[in-house]
N, C-alpha and C positions, 0 to 999 in steps of 0.2 A: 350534537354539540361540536361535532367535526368543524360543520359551518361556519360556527359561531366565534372558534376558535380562528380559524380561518380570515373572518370579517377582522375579528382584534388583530392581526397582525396586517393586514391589509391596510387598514387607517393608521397604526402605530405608525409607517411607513411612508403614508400618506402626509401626515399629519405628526411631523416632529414634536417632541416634547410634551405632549399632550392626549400620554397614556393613563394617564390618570383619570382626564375626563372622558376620554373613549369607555372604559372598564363604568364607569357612571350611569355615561347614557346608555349602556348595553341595560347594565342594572335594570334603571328607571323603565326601558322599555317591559323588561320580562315581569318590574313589577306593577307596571301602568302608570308611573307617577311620572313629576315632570322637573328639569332641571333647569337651574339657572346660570348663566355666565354672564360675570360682571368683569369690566377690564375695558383697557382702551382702546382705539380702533387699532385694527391690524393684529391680531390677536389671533384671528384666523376662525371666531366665534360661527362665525355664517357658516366658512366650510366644513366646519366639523358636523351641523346639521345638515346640511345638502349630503358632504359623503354619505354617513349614516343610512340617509333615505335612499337612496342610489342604491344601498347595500339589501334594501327589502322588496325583493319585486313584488307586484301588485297591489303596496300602499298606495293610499293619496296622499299627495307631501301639498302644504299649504305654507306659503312662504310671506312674509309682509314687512314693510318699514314702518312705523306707526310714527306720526309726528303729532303736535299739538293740536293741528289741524282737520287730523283722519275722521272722518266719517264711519259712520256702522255697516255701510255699503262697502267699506275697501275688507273689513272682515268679514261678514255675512250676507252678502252681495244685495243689490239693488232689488226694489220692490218691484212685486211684478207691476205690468201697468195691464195685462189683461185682465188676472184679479180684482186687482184696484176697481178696475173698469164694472166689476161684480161687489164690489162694496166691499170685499174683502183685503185687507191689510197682510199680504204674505207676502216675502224673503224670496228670490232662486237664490238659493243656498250653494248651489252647482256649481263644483270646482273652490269652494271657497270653504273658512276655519270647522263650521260646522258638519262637513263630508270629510275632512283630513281623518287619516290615521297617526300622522305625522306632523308636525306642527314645528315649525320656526317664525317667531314674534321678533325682528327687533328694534331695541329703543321701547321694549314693552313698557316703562315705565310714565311715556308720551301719554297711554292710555287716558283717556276723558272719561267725565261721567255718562257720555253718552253712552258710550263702550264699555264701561267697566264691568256695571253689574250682567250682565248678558256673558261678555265675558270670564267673569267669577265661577256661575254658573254652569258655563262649559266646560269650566278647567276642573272644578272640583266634582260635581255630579252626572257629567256628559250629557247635559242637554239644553235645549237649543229652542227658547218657546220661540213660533213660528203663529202669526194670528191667534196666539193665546195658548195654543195647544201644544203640551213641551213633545218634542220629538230627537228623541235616545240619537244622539253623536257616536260613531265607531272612533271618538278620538283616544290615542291610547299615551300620548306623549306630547309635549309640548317643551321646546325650547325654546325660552326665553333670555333673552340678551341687553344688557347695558353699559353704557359707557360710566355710569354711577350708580350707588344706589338710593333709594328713596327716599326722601326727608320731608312729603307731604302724609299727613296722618292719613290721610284717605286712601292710600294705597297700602298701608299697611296688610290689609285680607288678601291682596294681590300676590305681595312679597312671599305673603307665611303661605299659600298655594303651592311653592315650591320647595318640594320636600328636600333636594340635592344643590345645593350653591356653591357653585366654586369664581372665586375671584382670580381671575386669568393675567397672569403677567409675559411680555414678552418672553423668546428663548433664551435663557439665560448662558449655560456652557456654550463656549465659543467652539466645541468639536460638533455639540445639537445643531448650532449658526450654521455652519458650514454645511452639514448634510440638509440643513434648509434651503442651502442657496446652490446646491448642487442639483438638488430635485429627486423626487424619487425613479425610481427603475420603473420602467415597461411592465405593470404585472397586469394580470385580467381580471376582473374584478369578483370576487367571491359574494353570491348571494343568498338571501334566506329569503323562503316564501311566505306570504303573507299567513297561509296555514299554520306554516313550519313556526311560525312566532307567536300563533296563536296556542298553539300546542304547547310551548315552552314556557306562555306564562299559565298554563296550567299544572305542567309542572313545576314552577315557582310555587303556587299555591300549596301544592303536595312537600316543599322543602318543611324538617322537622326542626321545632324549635326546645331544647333541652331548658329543664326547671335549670339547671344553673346559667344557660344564658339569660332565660330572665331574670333572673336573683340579678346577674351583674346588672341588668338594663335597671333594677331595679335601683341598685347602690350608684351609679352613673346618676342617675334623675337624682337622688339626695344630695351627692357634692355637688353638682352643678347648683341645686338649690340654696347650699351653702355659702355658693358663691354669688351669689343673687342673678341665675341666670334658670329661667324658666321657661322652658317650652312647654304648650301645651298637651295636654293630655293624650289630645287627635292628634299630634305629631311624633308622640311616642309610639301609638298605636300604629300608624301608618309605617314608623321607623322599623317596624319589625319586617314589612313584606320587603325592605332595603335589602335586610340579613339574609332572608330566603334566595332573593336574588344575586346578590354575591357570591351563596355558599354554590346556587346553581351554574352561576359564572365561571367556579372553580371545578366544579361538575361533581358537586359532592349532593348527596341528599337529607344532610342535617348541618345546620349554622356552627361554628365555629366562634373562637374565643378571635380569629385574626378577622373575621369576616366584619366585626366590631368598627374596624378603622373607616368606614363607608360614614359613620355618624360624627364623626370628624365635619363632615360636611352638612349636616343638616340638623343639630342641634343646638344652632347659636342663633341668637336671634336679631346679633347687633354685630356688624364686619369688627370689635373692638372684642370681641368676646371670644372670636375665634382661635388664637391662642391658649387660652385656658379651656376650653372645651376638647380641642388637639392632645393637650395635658395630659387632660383627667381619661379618655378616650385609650388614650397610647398605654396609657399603664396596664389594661385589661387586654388590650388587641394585640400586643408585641409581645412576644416570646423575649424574656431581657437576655436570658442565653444565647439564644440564637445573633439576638442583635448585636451580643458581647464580641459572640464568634464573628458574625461579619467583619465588624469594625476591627479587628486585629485582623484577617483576612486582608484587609481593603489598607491598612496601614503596612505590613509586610509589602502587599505589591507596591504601595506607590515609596518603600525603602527601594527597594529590588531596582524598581525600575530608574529611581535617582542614582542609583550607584552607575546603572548603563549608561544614562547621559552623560555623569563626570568622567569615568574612564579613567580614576586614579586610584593607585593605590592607598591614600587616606581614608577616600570615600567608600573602599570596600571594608576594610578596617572599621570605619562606623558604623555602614550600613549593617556588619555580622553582628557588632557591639547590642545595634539596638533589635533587631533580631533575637539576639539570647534575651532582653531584658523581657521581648514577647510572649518567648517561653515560659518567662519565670511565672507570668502574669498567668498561661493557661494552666499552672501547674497550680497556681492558686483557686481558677475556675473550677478544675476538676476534683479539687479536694472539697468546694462548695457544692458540688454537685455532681455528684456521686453517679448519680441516674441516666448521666449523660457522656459517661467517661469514652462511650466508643465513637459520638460524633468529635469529641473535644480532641480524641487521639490522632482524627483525620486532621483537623487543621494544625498537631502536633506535628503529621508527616510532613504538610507542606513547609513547616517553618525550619525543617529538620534540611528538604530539599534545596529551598531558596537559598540555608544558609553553604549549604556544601558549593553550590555553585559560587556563591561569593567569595567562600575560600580560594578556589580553582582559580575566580577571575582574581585575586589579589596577586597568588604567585604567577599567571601570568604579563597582569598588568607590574608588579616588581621585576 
């Protein structure tokens, strides 16, 4: 897991603001399933799959633009003509989607009926009829990409094929901007061998699922149903080998109440629904304590650090003011939760630190 640990920081790096779909596709790979990126161009969709594949030596990466006009030859490659020449109807499939390990589609949605069912096929069952006779695909992932998402019925089976969708929006922090337009550092690039990934989604398989994780997955599917939002049964099913790979992403060998947050991304069925799915999701996956803890954490620094910018005496003066009101807040946390009194004490010391230093700076900013 060294490796692997290794590759996430290597594309984090790479690939500003866009740790979130890194940690996905690692997923998707260990659990063989395939993700989607919807968003506008410059998004950086293509790169994050070329990195990726770059990162796995001895895969076959298969890469395509698909337009209205694509043929089954630019995916499955052109018929032989010596075959032909023997009455037989067969594909060189060589170098093309049905030999990949690796798979980036984009514009998947361009898909024709020529293409589609063949491509269905591939994506969901890994095979590939060839003159009639289906022949097993080593395909283990597939990224697909678009600039919207689908609004013809007939690609519906297409869409629900992807069990991980994220809707990609430019970088948004102007500090993320910056280290995008600076570029990353000179590093060399860390890789996994094709073995080594084989190996890994076998022990995804071996990742243990707890009766209370599935009670939750189970109470999750009824308020989503509540809400009139239904995923199928196979995509519940499938949502489980998510958890295994998350919990193995974290290098743990039993799934987790946080490992939950993955399905954020793959049990909505309409980009309108995703919202309320995030919701219902977050209340099961987030620790509220810890997130309590954060967010007074992350609001003390950015007090702290607005006092350093003004450099006045009023502004220390408030910044301690609302400081203590911080405290007061974790002395209410710690009397709600009792169980937690010695991580809540830690963020006590810091608030305790920050505010001494504030004092120091008033008397010497007076």
């Amino acid at each position: 897991m060294k490796k692997v640990q290794a590759i996430r920081q290597y594309l984090a790096q790479k690939l500003v603001d866009r740790q979130q779909i890194i940690d996905a596709m690692l997923v998707a790979l260990f659990s063989r399933q395939h993700v989607l990126l919807v968003g506008p161009p410059g998004t950086a969709k293509s790169n994050l799959a070329i990195e990726l594949a770059q990162c796995i030596s001895g895969a076959n990466y298969f890469q395509w633009l698909l337009t209205e006009f694509s043929t089954p030859d630019e995916l499955y490659g052109p018929v032989s003509l010596d075959a032909y020449a023997q009455g037989v109807y067969k594909r060189n499939t060589s170098n093309k989607l049905p030999e990949a390990h690796l798979a980036f589609v984009d514009e998947i949605f361009k898909a024709n009926s020529a293409i589609l069912n063949s491509l269905l096929t591939l994506i969901n069952e890994r095979l590939f009829y060839n003159n009639g006779a289906p022949v097993v695909s080593p395909l283990m992932s597939v990224i697909g990409a678009s600039n919207e998402y689908p609004e013809e019925e007939n690609l519906s089976a297409l869409f629900d094929r992807f069990l991980v969708r994220f809707h990609v929006e430019y970088i948004g922090e102007d500090q993320s901007f910056l280290t995008m337009l600076k570029g990353a550092p000179q590093m060399e690039r860390p890789t996994l061998t094709l073995n080594e990934l084989k190996q890994l989604q076998h022990a995804c398989e071996m990742v243990s699922i707890s009766d209370d994780i599935l009670s939750i997955v189970v109470e999750v599917r009824r308020r989503l149903k509540d809400e009139g939002i239904r995923p199928s049964d196979r995509r519940f099913k499938q949502c489980l080998k998510l958890l295994q790979g998350m919990a193995l992403l974290s290098q743990r060998r039993m799934v987790l109440k946080e490992d939950l947050i993955i399905l954020t991304h793959s049990l909505w069925e309409d980009v309108n629904q995703q919202e309320k799915v995030e919701e219902i999701i977050n209340e099961y996956a987030i620790d509220k304590v810890e997130k309590l803890l954060n967010d007074i954490v992350e609001e003390a620094k950015e007090i702290y650090n607005n006092v350093r910018n003004l450099q006045t005496p009023e502004s220390a003066v408030e910044g301690t003011k609302k400081l203590k009101d911080l405290a007061k807040e974790l002395v209410k946390v710690k009397g709600d939760h009792p169980s937690r009194t010695q991580e809540i004490e830690g963020v006590e010391q810091k608030l305790k630190d920050a505010m001494s230093n504030l004092a120091e700076a008033a008397i010497g900013l007076g």
